[in-house]
N, C-alpha and C positions, 0 to 999 in steps of 0.2 A: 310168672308170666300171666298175663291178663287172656279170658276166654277170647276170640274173636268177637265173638255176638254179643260182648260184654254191653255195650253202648247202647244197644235199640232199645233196653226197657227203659232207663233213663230221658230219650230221645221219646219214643213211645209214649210216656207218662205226661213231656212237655209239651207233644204236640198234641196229646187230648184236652188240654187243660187250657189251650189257646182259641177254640171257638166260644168258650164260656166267660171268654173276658172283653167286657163291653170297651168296643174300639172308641169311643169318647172317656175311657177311664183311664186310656194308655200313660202309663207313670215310666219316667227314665231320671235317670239320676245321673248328675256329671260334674263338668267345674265351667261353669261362665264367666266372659270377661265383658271388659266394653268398648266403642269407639266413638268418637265424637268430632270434636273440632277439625281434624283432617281433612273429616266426609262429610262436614255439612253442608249441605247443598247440592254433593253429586248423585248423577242419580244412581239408583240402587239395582241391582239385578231384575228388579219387578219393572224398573220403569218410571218408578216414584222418585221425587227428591229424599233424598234421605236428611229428618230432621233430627238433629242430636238431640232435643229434648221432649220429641213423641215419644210414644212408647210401642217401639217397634224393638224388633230383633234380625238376627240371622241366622239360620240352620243349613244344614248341607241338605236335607232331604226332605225336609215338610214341606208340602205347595203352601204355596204363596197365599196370605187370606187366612192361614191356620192361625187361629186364637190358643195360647198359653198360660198355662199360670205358672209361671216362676215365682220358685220359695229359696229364698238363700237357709240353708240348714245349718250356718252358722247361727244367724241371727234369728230365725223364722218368720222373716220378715217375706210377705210376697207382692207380687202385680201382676196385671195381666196386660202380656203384649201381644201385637200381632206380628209375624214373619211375613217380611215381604223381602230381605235378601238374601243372599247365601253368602254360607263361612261357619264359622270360621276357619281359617287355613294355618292354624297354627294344633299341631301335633299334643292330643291329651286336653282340648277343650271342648266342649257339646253346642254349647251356643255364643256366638256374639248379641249384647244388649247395646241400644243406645243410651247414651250418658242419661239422658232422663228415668229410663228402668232403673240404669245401676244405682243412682240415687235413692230411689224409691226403696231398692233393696240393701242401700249403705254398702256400698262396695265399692265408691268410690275412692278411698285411702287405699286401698290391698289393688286394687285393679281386677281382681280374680275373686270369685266364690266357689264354694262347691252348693248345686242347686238340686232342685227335683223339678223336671218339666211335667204337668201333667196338661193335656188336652181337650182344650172344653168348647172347640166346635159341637154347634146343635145339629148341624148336617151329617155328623159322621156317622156309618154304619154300626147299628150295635145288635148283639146278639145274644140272646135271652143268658140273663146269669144268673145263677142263685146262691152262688159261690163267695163272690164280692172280691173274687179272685183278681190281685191287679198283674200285668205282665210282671213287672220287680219281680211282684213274689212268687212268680212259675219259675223267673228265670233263676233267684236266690233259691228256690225248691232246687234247679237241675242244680247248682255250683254245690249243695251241699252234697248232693249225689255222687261225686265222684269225691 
């Protein structure tokens, strides 16, 4: 049976290691898809026409304006989009791309990739690192912890 208190050094080690990672470095890894012809021309949660062959995206949680750089880790292949909708609404995906990204990153045939989002708004808050520590690898640090 596991101590009680077992969890905080763990917990502990990952919340120290979280002001030392510059918030424009933020790296996540997932599976993207895309939409297109459906939705071209309606408008999008921002307000905007959505055009299937700009290079825009959708997330559930990034404001709107946030710049990305999507890398298909199959291929290595990337681009940079902007999010201006939200989604996707399908269970086990991170972002929607429009047809013009997934092109960009050959994922057209498959419909689905598995990617790495990383974040390269110049706006975002960053805080001194020396580390080079990205969130992934705090949070692949805590999953090896247990």
């Amino acid at each position: 049976m596991l101590k009680r208190g077992i969890w905080i050094t763990p917990f502990l080690l990952f919340c120290s290691l979280l002001p030392f990672v510059p918030a424009n470095a933020m790296v996540t890894q997932g599976v993207a898809s895309y939409y297109g012809e459906r939705f071209d021309g309606r408008r999008t949660a921002s307000g905007e026409r959505f055009n299937m062959n700009a290079l825009t995206a959708a997330h559930k949680t990034l404001k709107f304006g946030t710049r990305l750089m999507v890398t298909n880790k199959a291929n290595g292949r990337s681009v940079e989009v902007t999010v201006n909708d939200r989604g996707p609404y399908v269970r086990g995906r991170t972002i929607d791309l429009s047809k013009g990204a997934a092109r960009e990153l050959g994922m057209l045939g498959r419909g689905v990739a598995p990617v790495e989002l990383k974040i390269l708004n110049d706006d975002t808050i960053t805080a001194p690192s020396s580390s080079g520590l990205t969130v992934a690898a705090a949070q692949q640090i805590l999953i090896d912890l247990f």
